[in-house]
BAMAR-135793 format. One record per atom (N, C-alpha, C): x, y, z; residue in three letters. Coordinates in steps of 0.001 Angstrom, whole numbers, padded with zeros to 6 digits, always signed. Each point is the difference from the previous one (the first is absolute). Example, Ala and Ser with C-alpha at 12.3 -4.5 7.8 and 13.67 -1.06 7.14 Angstrom:
2
+013190-005690+007800ALA -000890+001190+000000ALA +000900+001200+000000ALA -000350+001050-000720SER +000820+001190+000060SER -000770+001090+000730SER 
***
This chain:
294
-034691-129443-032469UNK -001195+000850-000019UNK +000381+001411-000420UNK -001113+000855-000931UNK +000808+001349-000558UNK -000736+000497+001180UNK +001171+001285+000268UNK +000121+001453+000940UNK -001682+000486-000252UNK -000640+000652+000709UNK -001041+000888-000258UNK +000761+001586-000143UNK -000097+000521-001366UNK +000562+000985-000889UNK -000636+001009+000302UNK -000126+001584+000851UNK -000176+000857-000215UNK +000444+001034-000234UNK +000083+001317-000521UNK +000501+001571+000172UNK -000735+000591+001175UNK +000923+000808+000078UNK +000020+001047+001222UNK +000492+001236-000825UNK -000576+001733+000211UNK +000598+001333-000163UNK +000451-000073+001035UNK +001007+001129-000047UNK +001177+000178+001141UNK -000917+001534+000093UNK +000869+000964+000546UNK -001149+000748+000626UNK +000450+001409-001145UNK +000720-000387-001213UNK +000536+000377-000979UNK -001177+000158-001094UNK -000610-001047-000264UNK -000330-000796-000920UNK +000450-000791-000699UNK +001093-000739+000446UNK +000826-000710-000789UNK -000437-001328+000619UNK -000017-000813-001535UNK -000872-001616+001029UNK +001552-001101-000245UNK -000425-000812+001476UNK +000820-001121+000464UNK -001055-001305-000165UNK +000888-000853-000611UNK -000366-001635-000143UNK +000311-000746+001040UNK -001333-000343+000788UNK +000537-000761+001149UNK -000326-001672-000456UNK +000696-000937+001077UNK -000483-001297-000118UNK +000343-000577+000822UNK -001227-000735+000570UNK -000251-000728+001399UNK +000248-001130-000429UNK +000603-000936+000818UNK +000483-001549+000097UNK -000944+000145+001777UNK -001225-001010+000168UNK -000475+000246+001305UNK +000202-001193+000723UNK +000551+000152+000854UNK +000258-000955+001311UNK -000797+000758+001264UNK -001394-000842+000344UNK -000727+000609+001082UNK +000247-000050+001189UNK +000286+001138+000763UNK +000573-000030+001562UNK +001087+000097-000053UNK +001051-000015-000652UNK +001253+000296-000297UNK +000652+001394-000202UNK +001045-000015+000666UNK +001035+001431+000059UNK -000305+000580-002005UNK -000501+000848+000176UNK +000181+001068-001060UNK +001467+000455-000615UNK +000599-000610-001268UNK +000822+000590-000338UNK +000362+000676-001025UNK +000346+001470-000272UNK -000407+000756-000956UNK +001659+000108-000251UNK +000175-000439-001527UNK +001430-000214-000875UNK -000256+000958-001011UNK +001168+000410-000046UNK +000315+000983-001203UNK +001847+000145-000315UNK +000166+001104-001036UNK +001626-000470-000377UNK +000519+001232-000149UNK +001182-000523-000732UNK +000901+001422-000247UNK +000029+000354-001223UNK +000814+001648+000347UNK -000023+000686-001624UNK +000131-000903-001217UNK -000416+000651-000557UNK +000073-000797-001652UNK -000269-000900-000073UNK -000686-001328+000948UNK -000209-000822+000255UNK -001738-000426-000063UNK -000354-001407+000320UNK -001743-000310+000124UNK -000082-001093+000628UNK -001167-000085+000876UNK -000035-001064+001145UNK -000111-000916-000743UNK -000313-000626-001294UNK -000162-001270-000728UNK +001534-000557-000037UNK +000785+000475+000285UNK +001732-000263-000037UNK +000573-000564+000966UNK -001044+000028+000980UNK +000262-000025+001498UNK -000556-001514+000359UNK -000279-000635-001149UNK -001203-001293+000325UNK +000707-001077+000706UNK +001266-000214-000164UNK +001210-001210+001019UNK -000115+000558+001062UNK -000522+001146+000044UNK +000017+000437+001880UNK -001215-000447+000488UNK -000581+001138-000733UNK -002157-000203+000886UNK -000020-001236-000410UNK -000429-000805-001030UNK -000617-000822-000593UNK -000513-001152+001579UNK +000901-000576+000462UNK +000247-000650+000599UNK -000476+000219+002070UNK -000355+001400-000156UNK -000661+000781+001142UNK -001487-000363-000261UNK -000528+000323-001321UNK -001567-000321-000081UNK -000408-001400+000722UNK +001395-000936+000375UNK -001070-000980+000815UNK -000421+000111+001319UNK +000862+001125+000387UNK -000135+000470+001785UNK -000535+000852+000099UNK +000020+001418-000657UNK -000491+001397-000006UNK -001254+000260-000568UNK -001154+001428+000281UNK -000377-000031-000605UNK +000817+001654-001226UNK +000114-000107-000950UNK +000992+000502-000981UNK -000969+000979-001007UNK +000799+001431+000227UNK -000552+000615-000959UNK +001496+000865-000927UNK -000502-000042-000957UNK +001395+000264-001196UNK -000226+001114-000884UNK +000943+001059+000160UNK -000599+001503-000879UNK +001661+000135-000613UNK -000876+000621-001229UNK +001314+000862-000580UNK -000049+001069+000458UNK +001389+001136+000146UNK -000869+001430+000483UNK +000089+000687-001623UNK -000142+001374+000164UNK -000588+000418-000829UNK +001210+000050-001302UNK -000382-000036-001553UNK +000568-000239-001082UNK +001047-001224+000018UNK -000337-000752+000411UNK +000680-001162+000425UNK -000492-001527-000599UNK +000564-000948+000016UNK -000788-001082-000546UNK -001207+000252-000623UNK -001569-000681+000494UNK -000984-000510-000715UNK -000653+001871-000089UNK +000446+000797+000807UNK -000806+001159-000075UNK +000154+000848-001117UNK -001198+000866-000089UNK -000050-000032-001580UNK +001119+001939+000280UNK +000834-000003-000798UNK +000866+001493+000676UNK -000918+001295-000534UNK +000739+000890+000948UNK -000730+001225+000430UNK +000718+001378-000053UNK +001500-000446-000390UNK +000854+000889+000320UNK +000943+000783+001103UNK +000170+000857-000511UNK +001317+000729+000986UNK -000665+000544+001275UNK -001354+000634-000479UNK -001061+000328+001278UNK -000079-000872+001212UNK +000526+000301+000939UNK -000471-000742+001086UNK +001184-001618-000067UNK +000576+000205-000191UNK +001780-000803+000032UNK +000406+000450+000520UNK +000010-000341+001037UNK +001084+000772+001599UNK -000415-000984+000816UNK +001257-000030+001139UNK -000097-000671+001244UNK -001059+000765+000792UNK -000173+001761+000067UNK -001416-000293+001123UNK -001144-000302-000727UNK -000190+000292-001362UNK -001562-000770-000558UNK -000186-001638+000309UNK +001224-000444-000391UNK -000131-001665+000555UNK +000114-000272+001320UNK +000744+000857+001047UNK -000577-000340+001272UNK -001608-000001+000104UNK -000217+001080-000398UNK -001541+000084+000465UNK -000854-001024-000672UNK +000434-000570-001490UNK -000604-000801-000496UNK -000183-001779+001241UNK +001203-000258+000405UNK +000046-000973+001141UNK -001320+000284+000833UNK -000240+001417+000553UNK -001078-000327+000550UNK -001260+000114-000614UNK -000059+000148-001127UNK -001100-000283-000603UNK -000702-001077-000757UNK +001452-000703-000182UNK -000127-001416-000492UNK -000549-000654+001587UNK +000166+000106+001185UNK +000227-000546+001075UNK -001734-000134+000655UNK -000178+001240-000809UNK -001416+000743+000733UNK -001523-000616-001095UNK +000539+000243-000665UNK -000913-000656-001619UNK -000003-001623+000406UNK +001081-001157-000164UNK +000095-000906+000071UNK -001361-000701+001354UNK +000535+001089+001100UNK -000410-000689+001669UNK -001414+000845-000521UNK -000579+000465-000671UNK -001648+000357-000238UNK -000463-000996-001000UNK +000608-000565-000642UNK -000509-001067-000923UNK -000315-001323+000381UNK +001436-000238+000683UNK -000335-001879+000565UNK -000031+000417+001194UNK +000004+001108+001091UNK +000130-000636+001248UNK +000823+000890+000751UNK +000039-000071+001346UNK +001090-000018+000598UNK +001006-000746+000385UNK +001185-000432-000284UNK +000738-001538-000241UNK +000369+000531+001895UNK +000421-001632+000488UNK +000056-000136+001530UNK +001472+000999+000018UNK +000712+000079-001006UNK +001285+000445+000058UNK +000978+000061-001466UNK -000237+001500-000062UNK +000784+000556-001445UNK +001450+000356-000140UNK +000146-001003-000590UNK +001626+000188+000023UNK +000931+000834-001103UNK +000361+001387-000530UNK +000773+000284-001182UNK +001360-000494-000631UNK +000161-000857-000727UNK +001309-000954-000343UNK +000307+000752-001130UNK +000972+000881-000325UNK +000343+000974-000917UNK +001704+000178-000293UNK +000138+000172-000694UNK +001593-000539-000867UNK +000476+001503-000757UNK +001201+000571+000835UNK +000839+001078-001045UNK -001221+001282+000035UNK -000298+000469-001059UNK -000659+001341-000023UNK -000812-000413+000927UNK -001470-000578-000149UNK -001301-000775+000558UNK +000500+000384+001510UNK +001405-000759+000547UNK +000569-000194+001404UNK +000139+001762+000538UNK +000425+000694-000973UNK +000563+001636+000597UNK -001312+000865-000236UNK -001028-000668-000575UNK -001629+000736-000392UNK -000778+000140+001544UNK +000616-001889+000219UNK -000891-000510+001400UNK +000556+001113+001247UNK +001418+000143+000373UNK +000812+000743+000345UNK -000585+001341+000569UNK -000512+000809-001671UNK -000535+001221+000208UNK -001305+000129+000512UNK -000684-000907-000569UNK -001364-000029+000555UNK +000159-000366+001579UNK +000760-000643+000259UNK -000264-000010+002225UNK +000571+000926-000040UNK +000922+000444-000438UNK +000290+001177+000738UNK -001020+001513+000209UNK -000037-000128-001283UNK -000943+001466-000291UNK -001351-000165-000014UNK -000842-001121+000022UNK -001478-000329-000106UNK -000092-000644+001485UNK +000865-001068+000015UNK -000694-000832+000738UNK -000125-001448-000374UNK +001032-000884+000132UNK -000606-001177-001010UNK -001346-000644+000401UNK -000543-000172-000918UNK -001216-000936+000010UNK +000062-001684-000278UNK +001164-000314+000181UNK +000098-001696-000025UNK +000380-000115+001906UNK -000396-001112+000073UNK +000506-000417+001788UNK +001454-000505-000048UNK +000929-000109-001548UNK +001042-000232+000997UNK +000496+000125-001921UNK +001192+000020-000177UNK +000967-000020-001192UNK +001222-000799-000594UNK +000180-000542-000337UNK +001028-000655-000682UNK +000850+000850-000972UNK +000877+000355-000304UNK +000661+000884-000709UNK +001142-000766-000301UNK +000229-000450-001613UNK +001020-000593-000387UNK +001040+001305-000451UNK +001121+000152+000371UNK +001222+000565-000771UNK -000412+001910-000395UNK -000834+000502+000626UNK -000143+001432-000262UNK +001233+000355-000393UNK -000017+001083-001205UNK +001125+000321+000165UNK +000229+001267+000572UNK +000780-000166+001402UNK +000011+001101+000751UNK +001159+001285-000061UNK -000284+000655-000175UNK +000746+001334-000319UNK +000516+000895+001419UNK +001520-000236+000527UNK -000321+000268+001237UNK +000932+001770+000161UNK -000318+000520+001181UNK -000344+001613-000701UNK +001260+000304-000695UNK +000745+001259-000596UNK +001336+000486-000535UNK +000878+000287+001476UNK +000842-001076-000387UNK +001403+000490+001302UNK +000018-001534+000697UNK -001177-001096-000809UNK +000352-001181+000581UNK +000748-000730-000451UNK +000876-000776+000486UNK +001095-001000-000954UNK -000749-000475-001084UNK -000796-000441+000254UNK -000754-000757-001337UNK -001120+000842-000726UNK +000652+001314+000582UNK -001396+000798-001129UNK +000598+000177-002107UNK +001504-000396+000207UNK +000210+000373-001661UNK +000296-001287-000245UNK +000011-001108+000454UNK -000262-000970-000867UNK -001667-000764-000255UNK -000461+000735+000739UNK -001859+000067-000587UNK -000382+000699-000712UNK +000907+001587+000054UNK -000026+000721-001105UNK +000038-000674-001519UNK +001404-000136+000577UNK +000368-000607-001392UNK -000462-001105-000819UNK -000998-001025+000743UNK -000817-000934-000025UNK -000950+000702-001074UNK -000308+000742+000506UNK -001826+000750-000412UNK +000405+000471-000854UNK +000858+001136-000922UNK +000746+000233-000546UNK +000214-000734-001213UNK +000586-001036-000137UNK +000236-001317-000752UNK -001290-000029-000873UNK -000794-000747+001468UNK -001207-000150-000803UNK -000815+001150-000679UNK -000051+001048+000807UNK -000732+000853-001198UNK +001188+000140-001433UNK +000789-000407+000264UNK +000351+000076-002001UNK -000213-001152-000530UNK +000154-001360+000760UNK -000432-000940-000737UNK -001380-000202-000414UNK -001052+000036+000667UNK -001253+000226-000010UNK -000540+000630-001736UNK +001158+001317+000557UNK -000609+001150-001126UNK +000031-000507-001539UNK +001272-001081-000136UNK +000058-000580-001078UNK +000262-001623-000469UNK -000977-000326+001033UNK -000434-001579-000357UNK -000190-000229-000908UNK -000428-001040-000481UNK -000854-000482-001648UNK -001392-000024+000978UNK -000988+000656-000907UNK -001247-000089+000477UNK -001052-000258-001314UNK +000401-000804-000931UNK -000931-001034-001361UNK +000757-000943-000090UNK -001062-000856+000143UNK +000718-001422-000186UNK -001020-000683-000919UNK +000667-000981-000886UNK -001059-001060-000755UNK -001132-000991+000688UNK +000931-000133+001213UNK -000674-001270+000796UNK +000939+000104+001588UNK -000775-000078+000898UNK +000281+000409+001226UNK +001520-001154+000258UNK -000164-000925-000481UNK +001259-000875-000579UNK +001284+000728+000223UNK +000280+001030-000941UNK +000967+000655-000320UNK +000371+000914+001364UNK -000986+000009+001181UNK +000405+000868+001043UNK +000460-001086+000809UNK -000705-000979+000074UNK +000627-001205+000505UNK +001412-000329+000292UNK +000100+000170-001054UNK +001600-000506-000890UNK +000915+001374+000350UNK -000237+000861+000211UNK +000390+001032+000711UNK +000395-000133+001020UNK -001111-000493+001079UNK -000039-000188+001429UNK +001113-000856+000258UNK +000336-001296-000585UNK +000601-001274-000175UNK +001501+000673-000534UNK +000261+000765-000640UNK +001459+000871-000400UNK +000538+001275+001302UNK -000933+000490+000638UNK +000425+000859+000750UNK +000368-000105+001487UNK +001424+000671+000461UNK -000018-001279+001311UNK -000558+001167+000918UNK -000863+000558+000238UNK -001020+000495+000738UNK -000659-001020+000740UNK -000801-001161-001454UNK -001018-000584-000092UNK +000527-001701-000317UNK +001400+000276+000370UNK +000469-001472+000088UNK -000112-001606+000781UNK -000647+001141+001637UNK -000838-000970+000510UNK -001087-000670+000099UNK -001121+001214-000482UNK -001420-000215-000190UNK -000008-001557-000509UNK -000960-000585+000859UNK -000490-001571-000506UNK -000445-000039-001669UNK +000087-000796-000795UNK +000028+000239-001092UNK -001589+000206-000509UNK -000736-000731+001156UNK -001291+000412-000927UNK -000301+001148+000707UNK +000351+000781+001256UNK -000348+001393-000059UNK +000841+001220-000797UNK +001033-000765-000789UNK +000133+001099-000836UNK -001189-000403-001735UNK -000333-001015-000302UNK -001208-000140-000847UNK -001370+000702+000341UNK -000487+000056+001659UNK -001153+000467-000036UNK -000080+001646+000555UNK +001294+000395+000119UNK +000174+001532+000109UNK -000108+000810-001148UNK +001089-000954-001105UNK -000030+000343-001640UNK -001684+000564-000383UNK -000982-001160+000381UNK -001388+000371-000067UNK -000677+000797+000445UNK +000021+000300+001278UNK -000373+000809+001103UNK +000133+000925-000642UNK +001106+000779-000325UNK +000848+001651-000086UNK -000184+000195-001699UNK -000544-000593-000521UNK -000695+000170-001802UNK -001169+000069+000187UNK -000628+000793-001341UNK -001179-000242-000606UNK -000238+000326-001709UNK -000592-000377-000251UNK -000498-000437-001204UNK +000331+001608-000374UNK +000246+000425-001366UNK +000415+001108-000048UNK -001039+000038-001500UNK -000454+001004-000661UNK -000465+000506-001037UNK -000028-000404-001331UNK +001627-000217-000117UNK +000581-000442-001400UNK +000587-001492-000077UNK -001046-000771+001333UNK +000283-001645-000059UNK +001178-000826+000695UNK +001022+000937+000646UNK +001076+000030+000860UNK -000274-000037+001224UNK +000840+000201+000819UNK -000621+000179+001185UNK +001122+001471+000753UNK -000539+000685+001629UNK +001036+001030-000065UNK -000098-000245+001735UNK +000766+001011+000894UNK -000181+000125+001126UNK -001341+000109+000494UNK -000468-000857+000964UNK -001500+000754+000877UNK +000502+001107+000450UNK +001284+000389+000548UNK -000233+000909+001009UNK +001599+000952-001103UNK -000094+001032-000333UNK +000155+001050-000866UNK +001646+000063+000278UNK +000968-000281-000672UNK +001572+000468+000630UNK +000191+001214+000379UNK -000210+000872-000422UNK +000187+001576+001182UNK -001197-000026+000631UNK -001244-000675+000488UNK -000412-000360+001530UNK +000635-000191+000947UNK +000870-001532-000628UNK +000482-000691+000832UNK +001389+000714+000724UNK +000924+000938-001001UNK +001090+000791+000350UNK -000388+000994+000785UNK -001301+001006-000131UNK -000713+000807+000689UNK -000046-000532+001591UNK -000269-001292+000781UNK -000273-000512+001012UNK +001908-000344+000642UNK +000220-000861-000747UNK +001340+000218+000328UNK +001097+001502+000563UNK -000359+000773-001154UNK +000479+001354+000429UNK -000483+000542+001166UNK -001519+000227+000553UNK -000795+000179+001004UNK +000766-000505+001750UNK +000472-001507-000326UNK +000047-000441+001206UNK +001286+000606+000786UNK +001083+001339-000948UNK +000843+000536+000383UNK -000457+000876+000885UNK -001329+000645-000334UNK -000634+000959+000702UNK -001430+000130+001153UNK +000243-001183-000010UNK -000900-000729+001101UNK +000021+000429+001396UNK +001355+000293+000347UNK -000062+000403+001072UNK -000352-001043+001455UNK -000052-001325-000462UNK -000807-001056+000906UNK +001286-001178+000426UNK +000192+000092+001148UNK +000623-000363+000990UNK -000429-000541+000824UNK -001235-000353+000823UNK -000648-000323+000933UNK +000297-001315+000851UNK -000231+000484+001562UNK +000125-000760+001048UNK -001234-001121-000096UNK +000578-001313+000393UNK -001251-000870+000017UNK -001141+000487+000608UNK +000189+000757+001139UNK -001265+000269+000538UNK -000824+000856-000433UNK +000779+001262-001009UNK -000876+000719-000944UNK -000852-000549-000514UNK +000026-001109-000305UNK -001126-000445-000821UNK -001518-000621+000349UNK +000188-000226+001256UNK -000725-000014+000752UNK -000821-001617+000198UNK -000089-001056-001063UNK +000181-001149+000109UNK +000749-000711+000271UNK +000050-001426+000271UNK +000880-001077-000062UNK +000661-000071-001596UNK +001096-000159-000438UNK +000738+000099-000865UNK +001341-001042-000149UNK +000143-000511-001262UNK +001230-000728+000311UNK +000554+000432-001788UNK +001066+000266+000588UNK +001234+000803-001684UNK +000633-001478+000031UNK +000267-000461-001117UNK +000405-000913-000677UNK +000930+000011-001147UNK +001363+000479+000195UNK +001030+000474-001262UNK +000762-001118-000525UNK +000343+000864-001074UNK +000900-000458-000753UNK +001685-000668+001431UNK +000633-000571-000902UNK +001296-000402+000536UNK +000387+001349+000686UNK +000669-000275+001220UNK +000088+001083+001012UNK +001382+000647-000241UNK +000911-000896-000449UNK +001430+000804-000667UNK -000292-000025-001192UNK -000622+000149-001008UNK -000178+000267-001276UNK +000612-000530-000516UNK +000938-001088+000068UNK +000437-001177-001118UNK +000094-000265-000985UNK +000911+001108-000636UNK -000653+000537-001500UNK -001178+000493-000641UNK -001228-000068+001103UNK -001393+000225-000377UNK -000016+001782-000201UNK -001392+000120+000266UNK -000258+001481+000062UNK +000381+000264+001270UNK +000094+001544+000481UNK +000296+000339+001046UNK -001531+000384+000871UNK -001350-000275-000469UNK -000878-000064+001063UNK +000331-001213+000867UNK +000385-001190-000013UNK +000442-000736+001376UNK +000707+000634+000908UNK +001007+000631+000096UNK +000585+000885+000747UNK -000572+000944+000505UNK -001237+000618-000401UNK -000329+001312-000213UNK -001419-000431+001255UNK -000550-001443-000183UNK -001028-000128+000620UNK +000997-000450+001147UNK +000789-000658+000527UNK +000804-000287+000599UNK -000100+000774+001262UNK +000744+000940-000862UNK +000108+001748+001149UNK -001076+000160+000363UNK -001118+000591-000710UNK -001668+000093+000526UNK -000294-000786+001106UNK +000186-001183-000267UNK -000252-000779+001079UNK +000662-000037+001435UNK +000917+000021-000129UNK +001490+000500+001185UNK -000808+001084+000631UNK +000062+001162-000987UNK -000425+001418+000268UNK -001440+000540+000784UNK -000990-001169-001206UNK -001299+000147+000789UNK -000455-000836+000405UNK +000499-001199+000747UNK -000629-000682+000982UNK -001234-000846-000562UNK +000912-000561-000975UNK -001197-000787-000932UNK +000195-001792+000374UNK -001176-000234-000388UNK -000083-001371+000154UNK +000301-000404-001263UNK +001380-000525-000375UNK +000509-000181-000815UNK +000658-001569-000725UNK -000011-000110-001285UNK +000898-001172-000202UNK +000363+000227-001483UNK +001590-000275+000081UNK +000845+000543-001189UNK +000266-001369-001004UNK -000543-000279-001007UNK +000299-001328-000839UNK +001146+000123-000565UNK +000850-001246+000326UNK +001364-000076-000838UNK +000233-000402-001111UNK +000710+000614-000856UNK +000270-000761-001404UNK -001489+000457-000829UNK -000917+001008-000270UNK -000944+000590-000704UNK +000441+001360-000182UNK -000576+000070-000703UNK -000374+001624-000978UNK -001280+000727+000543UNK -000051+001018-000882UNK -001284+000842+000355UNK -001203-000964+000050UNK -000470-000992-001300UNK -001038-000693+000030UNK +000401-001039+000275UNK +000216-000863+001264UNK -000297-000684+001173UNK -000772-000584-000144UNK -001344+000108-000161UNK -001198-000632-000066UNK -000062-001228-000862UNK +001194+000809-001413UNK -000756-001554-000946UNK +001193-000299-000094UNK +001406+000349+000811UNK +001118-001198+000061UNK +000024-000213+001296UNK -000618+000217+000794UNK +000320-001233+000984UNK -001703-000024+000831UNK -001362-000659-001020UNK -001167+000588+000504UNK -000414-000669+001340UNK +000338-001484+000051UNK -000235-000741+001047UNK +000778+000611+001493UNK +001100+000439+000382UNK +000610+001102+000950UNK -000921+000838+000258UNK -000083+001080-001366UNK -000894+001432+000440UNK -001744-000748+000587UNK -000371-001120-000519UNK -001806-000529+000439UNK +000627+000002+001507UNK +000995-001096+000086UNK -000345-000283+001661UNK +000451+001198+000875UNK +000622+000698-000547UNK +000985+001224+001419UNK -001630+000823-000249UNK -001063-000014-000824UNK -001240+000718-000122UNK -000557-000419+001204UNK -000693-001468-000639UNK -001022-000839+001016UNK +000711+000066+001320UNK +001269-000495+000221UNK +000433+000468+001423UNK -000917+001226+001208UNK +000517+000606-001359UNK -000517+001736+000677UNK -001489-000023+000279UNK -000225-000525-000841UNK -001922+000086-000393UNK -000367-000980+001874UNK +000519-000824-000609UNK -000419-000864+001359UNK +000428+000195+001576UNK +000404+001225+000042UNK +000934+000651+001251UNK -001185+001331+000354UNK -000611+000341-001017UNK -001287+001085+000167UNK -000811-000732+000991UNK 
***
């Protein structure tokens, strides 16, 4: 059955593409992703939730299906606040769901982050895959997150961003051992997700390469550290491999957080940053677990 498709303005004017998958009476779950990234990439994860949940799926802003807007309003606090406006728009349209859950991955996860902290979250409880947490200067693991973030803002800055056929990013994904685990068809439907049709019959990034380096650079200066209870919901952090295993060093990084802030926590072994679409069946149930413990 297709999603019921609407937009939402953020309180910007910048419009978000939402889409409902409806399961009536069912836990509310609102999915979204990480930098440079689009929830259509994410489909080996959700896909398979639409038979339990009821499921709503956004890009945030200049991102996947949304149409971009620019450098204006690209920041972690415009997209915190956007969370609650996606949150607030959505629950005036269909409803009040019995129970709204935010399931958010990497940036999306450190957006959700800011918004309890500094707003107030407006979901009843959070899922947070792999934030990447930045923990303050003088912590053991504050310069190899540095240096993490770092990385990526130069790689970012000079990706290939035209391609003939989203194919060719594919085939990318499938060469780079970043992306060596990703299940093979979520590196095909990410390829899609993170393109669009471009002008001159090609296709290019949805979401802009110095955007995407812009957000990366940001999360150095975030300043966000927070105790589980800061946030003021039920919450469960969900990282990367906890000794970093050759991976990135956010497993480690959420690790500590968790140690540190008294999180309800669980560290996946043998994954990378995106977790979700190499090991998606793990990240569903350590979810529903949680979901079903509310």
């Amino acid at each position: 059955m297709q999603p019921d498709s609407f937009i939402i303005s953020m309180d910007d004017g910048a419009d978000i593409l939402v889409r409902h998958h409806p399961r009536a009476g069912a836990t509310r779950l609102y999915i979204s992703h990480g930098n440079g990234f689009a929830v259509d990439g994410y489909k080996v994860f959700w896909e398979p939730l639409l038979e339990q949940f009821d499921v709503v799926l956004f890009d945030m802003r200049n991102h996947g299906r949304n149409d971009p807007t620019g450098a204006d309003g690209h920041t972690y606090q415009q997209m915190a606040r956007d969370l609650t406006t996606v949150h607030k728009k959505v629950e005036a349209r269909l409803g009040a769901a019995s129970k709204a859950v935010g399931v958010f991955h990497s940036m999306t996860s450190r957006a959700a982050m800011k918004n309890a902290v500094e707003l107030g979250s407006p979901y009843d409880a959070l899922v947070l895959y792999d934030p990447p947490s930045v923990p303050p200067r003088g912590h053991a693991l504050y310069e190899a997150m540095r240096g993490f973030e770092l990385k990526l803002v130069q790689w970012a800055s000079e990706r290939p961003d035209r391609f003939t056929d989203p194919a060719e990013l594919e085939a990318q994904y499938a060469a780079a051992r970043a992306s060596a685990k990703w299940l093979p068809q979520a590196r095909a439907d990410m390829a899609r997700a993170v393109t669009r049709k471009a002008a001159d019959g090609g296709y290019t990034l949805a979401c802009a390469r110095e955007l995407e380096a812009s957000i990366y650079l940001a999360a150095l200066t975030l300043d966000l550290w927070p105790d589980a209870q800061s946030l003021g919901v039920p919450t469960k952090l969900i990282g990367a491999d906890p000794q970093g295993n050759g991976g990135p060093p956010t497993g480690p990084a959420n690790n500590a957080l968790a140690s540190e802030g008294g999180y309800d926590y669980v560290g996946v072994e043998n994954v990378g940053h995106l977790l979700q679409i190499e090991q998606p069946e793990t990240c569903r149930n350590i979810l529903t677990d949680f979901v079903s413990s509310l």
